[in-house]
C-alpha positions, -999 to 999 in steps of 0.1 A, spaced: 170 63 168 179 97 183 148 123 192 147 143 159 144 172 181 178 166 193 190 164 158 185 205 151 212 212 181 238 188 166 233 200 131 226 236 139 239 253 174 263 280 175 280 272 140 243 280 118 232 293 143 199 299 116 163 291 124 148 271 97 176 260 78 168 227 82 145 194 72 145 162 94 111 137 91 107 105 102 71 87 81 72 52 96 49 18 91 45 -3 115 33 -37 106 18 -66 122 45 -90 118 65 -67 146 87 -49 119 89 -11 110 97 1 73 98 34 61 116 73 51 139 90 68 147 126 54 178 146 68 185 178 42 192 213 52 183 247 37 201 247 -1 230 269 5 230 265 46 262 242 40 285 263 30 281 285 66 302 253 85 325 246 53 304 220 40 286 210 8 252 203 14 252 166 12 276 168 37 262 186 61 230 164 59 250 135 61 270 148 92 235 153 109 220 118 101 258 98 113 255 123 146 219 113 152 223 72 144 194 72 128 205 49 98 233 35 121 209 -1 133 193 -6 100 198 -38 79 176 -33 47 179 3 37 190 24 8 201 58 6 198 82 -17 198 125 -27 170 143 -19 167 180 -32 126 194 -25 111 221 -15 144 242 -11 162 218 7 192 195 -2 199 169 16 197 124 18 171 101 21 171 67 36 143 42 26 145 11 49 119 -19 52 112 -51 75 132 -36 101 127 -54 139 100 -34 164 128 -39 188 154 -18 169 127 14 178 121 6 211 116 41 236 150 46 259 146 77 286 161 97 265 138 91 233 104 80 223 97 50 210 71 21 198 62 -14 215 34 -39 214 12 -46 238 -9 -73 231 -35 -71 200 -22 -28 203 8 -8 194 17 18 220 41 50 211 57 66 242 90 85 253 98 120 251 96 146 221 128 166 222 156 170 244 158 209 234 167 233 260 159 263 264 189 279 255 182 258 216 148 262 214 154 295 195 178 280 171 152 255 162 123 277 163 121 274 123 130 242 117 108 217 101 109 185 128 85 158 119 69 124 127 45 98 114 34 67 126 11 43 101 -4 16 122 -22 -13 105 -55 -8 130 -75 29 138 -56 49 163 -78 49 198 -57 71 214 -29 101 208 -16 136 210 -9 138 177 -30 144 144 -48 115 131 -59 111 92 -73 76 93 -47 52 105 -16 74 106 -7 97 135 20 127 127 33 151 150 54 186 142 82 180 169 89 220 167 61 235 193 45 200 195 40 180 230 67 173 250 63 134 252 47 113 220 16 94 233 -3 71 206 -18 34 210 -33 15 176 -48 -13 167 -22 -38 159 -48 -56 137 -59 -43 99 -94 -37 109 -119 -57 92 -139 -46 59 -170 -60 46 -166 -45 8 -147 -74 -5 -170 -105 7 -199 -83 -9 -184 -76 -37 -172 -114 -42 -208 -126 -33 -224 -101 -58 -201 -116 -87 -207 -149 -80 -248 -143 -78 -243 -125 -108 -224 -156 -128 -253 -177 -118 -279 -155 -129 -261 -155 -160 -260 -194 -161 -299 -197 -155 -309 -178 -180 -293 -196 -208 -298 -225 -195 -335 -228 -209 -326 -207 -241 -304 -237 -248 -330 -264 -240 -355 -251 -260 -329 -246 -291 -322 -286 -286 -359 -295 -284 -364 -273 -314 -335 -288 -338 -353 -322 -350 -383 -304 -364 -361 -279 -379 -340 -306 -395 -374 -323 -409 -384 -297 -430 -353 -299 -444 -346 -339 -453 -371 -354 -472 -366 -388 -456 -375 -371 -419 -407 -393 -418 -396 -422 -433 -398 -454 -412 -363 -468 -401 -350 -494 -417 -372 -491 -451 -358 -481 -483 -374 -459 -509 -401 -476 -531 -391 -481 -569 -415 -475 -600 -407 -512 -617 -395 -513 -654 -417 -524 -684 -396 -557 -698 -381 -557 -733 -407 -565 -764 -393 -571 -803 -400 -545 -827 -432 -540 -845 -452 -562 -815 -485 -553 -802 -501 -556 -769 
């Protein structure tokens, strides 16, 4: 992986020689496995192509095979991009080894250190003589780490640190928590559920009690042989015997 900075010389020198013609961003995730996934975007200006004899998809594509920047990958996937006024490819990659994006001396770079990611290694290899040609460009990183960021030069919005490579520092300087950092919400939340189930189960708990301590009295006043003794049978009224016609008592 090639500074991005260097990317605007290759892509733009002497033959666009236009400022802001062109789009290059890096938005990386580091994870704490050790592997990096994330975007890269390579598009230029729509219309900018046609200045070195090439479509725009070409001329992206030129600039991303000069820079290697999709050259080490092993799960990636390429695509168009068109946004913003710029046409160009994207490359979506995941899982990919931390040692693939280790810093060199002539790039920056991310390693861990312990329980810590650190970020180090120049910006840009611009020169003066360049630094007008990319003047306009739009040049950009971001690293997501899974821990807060304790230290950078870059801007920090809650775990991610990005830096704009056009103006920006000369070397990239970050170190990050290589641990997700620990939040209470979801033990509360899973204790509050479970204190609410057993409130739940204590309350109708004695409502069903006093339902079953209820039912024989309720079924009395219903069966007219509630009361009786067990084992006894009804009483009968006994019949009066058969006397011949016409007979007195």
């Amino acid at each position: 992986m090639r500074r991005l900075g260097a990317l605007a010389v290759i892509a733009l020198g002497s033959a666009l020689a236009l400022s802001g013609c062109m789009k290059v961003s890096a938005d990386l995730r580091v994870s704490g496995d050790d592997t990096v996934s994330g975007t890269y975007i390579v598009a230029v200006e729509t219309g900018a192509g046609a200045a070195v004899g090439l479509t725009d998809e070409q001329a992206a594509r030129q600039i991303l095979d000069d820079a290697g920047l999709a050259a080490n990958l092993t799960h990636s996937r390429e695509r168009a991009y068109s946004g913003d006024g710029f046409t160009g490819t994207r490359v979506d990659f995941r899982d990919e080894p931390l040692a693939s994006f280790a810093p060199t001396e002539e790039r920056f770079g991310i390693v861990r250190d312990g329980d810590e990611f650190v970020v180090s290694g120049k910006a840009t290899s611009t020169s003066a003589d360049s630094s007008d040609v990319i003047k306009g460009a739009d040049l950009t990183v971001s690293l997501t780490f899974p821990g807060p960021v304790s230290e950078t030069n870059g801007t920090v919005e809650g775990t991610t640190v990005s830096w704009n490579l056009v103006g920006g520092p000369d070397e990239l300087l970050a170190r990050a928590s290589a641990k997700a950092a620990f939040s209470p919400w979801p033990g509360v939340i899973a204790a509050v559920l479970v204190l609410s189930i057993a409130a739940i189960g204590l309350w109708r708990a004695p409502a069903a009690e006093v339902t079953s301590n209820l039912s024989p009295v309720r079924q009395g006043r219903h069966s007219p042989q509630a009361h009786a003794p067990a084992g006894d049978a009804p009483a009968r009224r006994p019949v009066a015997p058969n006397r011949p016609a016409g007979s007195r008592r």
